[in-house]
N, C-alpha and C positions, 0 to 999 in steps of 0.2 A: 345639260346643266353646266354655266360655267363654273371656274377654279374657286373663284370665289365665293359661290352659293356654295359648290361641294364640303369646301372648307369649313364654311358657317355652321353646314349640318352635320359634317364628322368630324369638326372637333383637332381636324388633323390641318396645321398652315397652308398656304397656299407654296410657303419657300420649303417647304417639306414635299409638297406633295409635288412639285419641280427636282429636288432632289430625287428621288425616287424614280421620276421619267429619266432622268439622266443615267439612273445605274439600270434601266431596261425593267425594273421592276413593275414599272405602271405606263402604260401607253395609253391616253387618250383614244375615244374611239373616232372622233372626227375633230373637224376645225369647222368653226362661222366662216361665215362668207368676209368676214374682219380676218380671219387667221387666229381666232381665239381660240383656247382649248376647250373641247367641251365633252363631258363624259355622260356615259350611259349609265344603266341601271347596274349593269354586268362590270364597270368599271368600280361603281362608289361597293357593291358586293366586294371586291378584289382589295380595293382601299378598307373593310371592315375587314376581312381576312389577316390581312399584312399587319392591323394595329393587333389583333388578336395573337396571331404570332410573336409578336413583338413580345407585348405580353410574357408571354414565356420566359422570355430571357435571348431568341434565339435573335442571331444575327442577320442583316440586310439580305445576304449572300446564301445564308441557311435557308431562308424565306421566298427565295427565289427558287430555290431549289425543290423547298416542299409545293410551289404551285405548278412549277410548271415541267417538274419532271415524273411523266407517268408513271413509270415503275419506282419511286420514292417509295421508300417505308420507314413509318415514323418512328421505329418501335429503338433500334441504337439511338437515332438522334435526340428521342426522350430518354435514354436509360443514361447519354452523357450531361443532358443537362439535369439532371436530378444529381451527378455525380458532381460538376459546378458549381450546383446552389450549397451542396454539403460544405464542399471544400469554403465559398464566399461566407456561408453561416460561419462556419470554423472560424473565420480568420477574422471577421466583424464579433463573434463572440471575445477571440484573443484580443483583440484591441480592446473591448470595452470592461473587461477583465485588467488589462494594464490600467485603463485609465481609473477604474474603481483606485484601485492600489495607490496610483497616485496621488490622490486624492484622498484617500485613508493618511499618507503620508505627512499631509496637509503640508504643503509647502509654501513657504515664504517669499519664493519669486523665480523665474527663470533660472537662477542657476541649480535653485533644490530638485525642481522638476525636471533640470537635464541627467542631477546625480540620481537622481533616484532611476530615471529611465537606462543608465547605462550599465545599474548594477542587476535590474532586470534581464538586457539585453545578455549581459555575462552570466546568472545564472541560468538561460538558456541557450546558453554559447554550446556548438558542438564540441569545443576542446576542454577536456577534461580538467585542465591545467587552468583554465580561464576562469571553469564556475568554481575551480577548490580555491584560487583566488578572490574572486567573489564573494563566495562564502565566509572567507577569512575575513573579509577587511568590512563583511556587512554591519550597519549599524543601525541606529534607531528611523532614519530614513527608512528601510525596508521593512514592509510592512509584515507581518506574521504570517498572512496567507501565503503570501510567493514563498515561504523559507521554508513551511510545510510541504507546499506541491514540490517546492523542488526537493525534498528529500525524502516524500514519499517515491518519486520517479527516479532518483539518483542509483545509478546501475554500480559506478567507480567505487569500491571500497574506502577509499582516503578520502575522495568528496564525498562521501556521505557523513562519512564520521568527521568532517567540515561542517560541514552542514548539520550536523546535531548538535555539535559545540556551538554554532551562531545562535539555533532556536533555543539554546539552554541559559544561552548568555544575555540573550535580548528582553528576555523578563517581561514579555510579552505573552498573552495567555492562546499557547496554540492546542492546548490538551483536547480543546471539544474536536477540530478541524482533525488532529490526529486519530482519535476513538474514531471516530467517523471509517478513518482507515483500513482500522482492524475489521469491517464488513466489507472489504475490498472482493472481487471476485478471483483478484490477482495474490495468488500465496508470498509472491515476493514483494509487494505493497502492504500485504498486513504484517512479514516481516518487518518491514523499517519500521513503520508506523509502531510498534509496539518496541521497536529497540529506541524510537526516539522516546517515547514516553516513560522509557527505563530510565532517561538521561533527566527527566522534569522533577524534581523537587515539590514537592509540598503535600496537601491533600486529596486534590483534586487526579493529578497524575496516577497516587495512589489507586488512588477507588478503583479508575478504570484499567489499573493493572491489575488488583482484586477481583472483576470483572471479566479478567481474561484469563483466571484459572481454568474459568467453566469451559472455553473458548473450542469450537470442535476443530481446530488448527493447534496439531500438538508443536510444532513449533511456535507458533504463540505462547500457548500454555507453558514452554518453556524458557521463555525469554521473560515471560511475565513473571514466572516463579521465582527467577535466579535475581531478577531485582529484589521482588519481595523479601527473598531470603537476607538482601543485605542491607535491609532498613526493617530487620527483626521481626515481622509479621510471620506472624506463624501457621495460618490458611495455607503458606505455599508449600509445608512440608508431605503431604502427600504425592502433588505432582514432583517434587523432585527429587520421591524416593524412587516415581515413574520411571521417571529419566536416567538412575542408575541399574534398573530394573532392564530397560531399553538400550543401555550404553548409550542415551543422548546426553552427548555432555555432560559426563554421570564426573569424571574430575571436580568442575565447577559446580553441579548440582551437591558434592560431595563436602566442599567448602562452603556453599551456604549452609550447608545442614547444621556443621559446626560454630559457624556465626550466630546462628538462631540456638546453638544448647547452651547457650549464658546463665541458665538458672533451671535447676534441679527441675522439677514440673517439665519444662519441654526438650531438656537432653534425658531425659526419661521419656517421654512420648515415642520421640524419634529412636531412641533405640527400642520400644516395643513396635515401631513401625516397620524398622527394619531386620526386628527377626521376626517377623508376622512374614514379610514378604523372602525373608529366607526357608520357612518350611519348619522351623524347629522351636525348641522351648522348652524348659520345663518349671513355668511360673517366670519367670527372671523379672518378670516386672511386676510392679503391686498396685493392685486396683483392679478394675473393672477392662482397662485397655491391657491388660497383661499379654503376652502373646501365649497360645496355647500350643501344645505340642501336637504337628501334624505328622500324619503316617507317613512312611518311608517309603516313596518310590522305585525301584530299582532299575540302576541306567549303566553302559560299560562300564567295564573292570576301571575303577578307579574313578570315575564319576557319576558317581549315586547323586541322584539328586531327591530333593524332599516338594511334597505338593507339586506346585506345578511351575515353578521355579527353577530356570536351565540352569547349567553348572558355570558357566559363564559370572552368569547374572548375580550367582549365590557369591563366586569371589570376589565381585564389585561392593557388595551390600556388605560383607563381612568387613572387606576394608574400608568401608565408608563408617563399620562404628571406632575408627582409632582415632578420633580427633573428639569424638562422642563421651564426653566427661560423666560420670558417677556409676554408683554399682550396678543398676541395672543393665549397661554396655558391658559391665567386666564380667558379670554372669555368665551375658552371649556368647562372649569370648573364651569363658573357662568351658564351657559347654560346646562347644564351636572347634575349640581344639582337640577334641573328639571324634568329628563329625566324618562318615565314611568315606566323603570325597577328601582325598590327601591335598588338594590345592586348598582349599579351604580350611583345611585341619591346620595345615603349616601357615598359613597368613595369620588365622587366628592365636597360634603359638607364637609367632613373630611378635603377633603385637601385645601380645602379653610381656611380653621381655618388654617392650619400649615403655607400658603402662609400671611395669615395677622401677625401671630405672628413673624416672620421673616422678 
C-alpha cells in the first residue's frame, strides 16, 4: 500500500507519516520498482499503535521506546502520565478560574483586564509582603471569590488580617463562599473562614455564626461565640462559659459575657450559668434556671473542688462574674467567699471589695 492510500485509510498525513520514518519510528517495509514507499499490513498495525499511543499523551520518543524495547514496562510510564494529566487539569482548571473572575470583574477594556490580572497574580505572589500589599490596595475590580480563596489559604498572620479587612470592606457578599469553609477537612481553613465571618456585618454573616455554635470544631465554636457575644446575641453564652471552663480564651470569653449582661434577665442567666458550672449555690438566682447546690468533692489540702469542676476552672468562672452586674452575681460572690478552695475564697472576697466600692 502506498503513503498515500495508507494515509486516506488512517487518518494520519502523508508529511506525518514521513516525519515519523525520519525519527526511526516507522520504516516502510519495501519500495516499488519507482522507489515509492510502500507499507505492509504489520506497518499500517505499528501506524494504529503509534496514533494510539499518542493518544495517551505520551511522547514520539516515549512511543518508540514502548514498541520496540522488549523489556519495557508500562506500569511507571502510565503512573507519570496520569501524574501530567493531574498537574495540566490543575493548571487549565487555574486559568479558567482566573478567567471566570475576570470576567465577573467585567471589565471595560485592556487596561481593567491587565489590573485586575496583576492583583491576582499578587495575591498569589509567593512573597508575603506582595499579597498584604495586594490585599491592601484591592478594590472593587477583585472579585469576591479570589479574596475568599486567598484568605481561606492565607498562612501570614498580618496577610490575613489584610485580607479580612479587604473582603469586609468590599461590600461584596462573600458569607455563602465563607460558610462553605467552616466544612473544610483542614482545621486551619475553618479557622479563618469563621474569623473572616466574625469580620461580615449584617444578618446573614450572623446566622452562620449562629450556626457555628453547634460546630464539632471547638475552636470554631469559639470564635463564633466571641463575635456573637459582641453583637449582643445571647445563644453564645453557654459556649463561652465552655471556653472559661477550658481556659480557651476564657479572658475574651470573660468580656463578652460582660457585653451581653446589659439588662437584668441575661446578666442573671449568665451568673446562674456560671455558678451552675462552678459546683455551688444556694438559690442565688430566682426562677426556674436558678443554680442548685452541688455536693462537695474533696481534692488537696487547699483545693476542694465542687461537682466536676477543676480548681483551676472554678477560679476563672469566679472571676468572670466581676464585670457580671446585679444581685444574683453578688450572692455567688458573698457565697463564694466562703468557699473551701482559699484561691477562690480570696478572688471572690476581692471582688466584693471592688463591687462595694463602685
Amino acid at each position: 500500500m502506498l503513503i498515500g492510500e495508507v494515509a486516506r485509510r488512517s487518518g494520519v498525513s502523508a508529511r506525518m507519516l514521513r516525519h515519523y520514518e525520519s525519527l526511526g519510528l516507522l520504516r516502510p517495509s519495501g519500495r516499488t520498482g519507482s522507489g515509492y514507499r510502500e507499507y505492509s499490513g504489520e506497518d499500517i498495525r505499528r501506524i494504529f499503535h503509534i496514533e494510539s499511543l499518542r493518544s495517551l499523551g505520551l511522547s514520539l520518543r516515549e512511543i518508540g521506546r514502548a514498541l520496540d524495547d522488549p523489556g519495557f514496562t508500562p506500569s511507571a510510564l502510565v503512573d507519570d502520565l496520569i501524574r501530567q494529566t493531574r498537574e495540566r487539569i490543575a493548571a487549565e482548571t487555574d486559568l479558567l478560574t482566573r478567567l471566570r473572575r475576570i470576567d465577573a470583574a467585567e471589565p471595560a477594556g485592556w487596561e481593567d483586564v491587565l489590573q485586575v490580572v496583576a492583583v491576582l497574580q499578587a495575591l498569589g505572589s509567593k512573597s508575603p509582603a506582595a499579597r498584604q500589599r495586594a490585599a491592601l490596595s484591592a478594590g472593587d475590580e477583585v472579585p469576591v471569590e479570589a479574596l475568599v480563596e486567598a484568605v481561606l489559604r492565607e498562612t501570614e498572620p498580618n496577610v490575613a488580617g489584610a485580607l479580612r479587612w479587604a473582603l469586609a470592606r468590599s461590600g461584596a457578599d462573600g458569607t455563602a463562599l465563607l460558610a462553605k469553609g467552616l466544612d473544610s477537612p483542614v482545621p486551619a481553613v475553618r479557622e479563618r473562614a469563621v474569623r473572616s465571618l466574625a469580620e461580615l456585618a449584617g444578618d446573614e454573616p450572623t446566622a452562620h455564626l449562629r450556626d457555628a455554635l453547634a460546630h464539632s470544631d471547638v475552636v470554631v465554636r469559639g470564635h463564633a461565640a466571641l463575635a456573637l457575644g459582641t453583637r449582643g446575641v445571647a445563644d453564645a453564652i453557654p459556649v463561652l462559659i465552655d471556653m472559661i471552663v477550658d481556659g480557651r480564651n476564657d479572658t475574651d470569653a470573660a468580656d463578652a459575657l460582660s457585653v451581653l449582661a446589659s439588662d437584668t434577665p441575661t446578666a442573671d442567666r449568665i451568673a446562674d450559668g456560671l455558678v451552675n458550672r462552678l459546683g455551688t449555690g444556694s438559690g442565688t438566682g430566682s426562677g426556674a434556671g436558678a443554680a442548685q447546690r452541688l455536693p462537695e468533692v474533696g481534692g488537696p489540702a487547699g483545693h476542694s473542688t465542687h461537682g466536676t469542676t477543676e480548681a483551676p476552672a472554678r477560679v476563672r468562672l469566679t472571676q468572670s462574674l466581676a464585670d457580671i452586674p446585679g444581685d444574683t452575681a453578688s450572692r455567688a460572690l458573698i457565697e463564694l467567699s466562703q468557699d473551701a478552695d482559699r484561691a477562690v475564697a480570696v478572688t471572690a472576697t476581692y471582688l466584693l471589695r471592688l463591687r462595694d466600692t463602685h
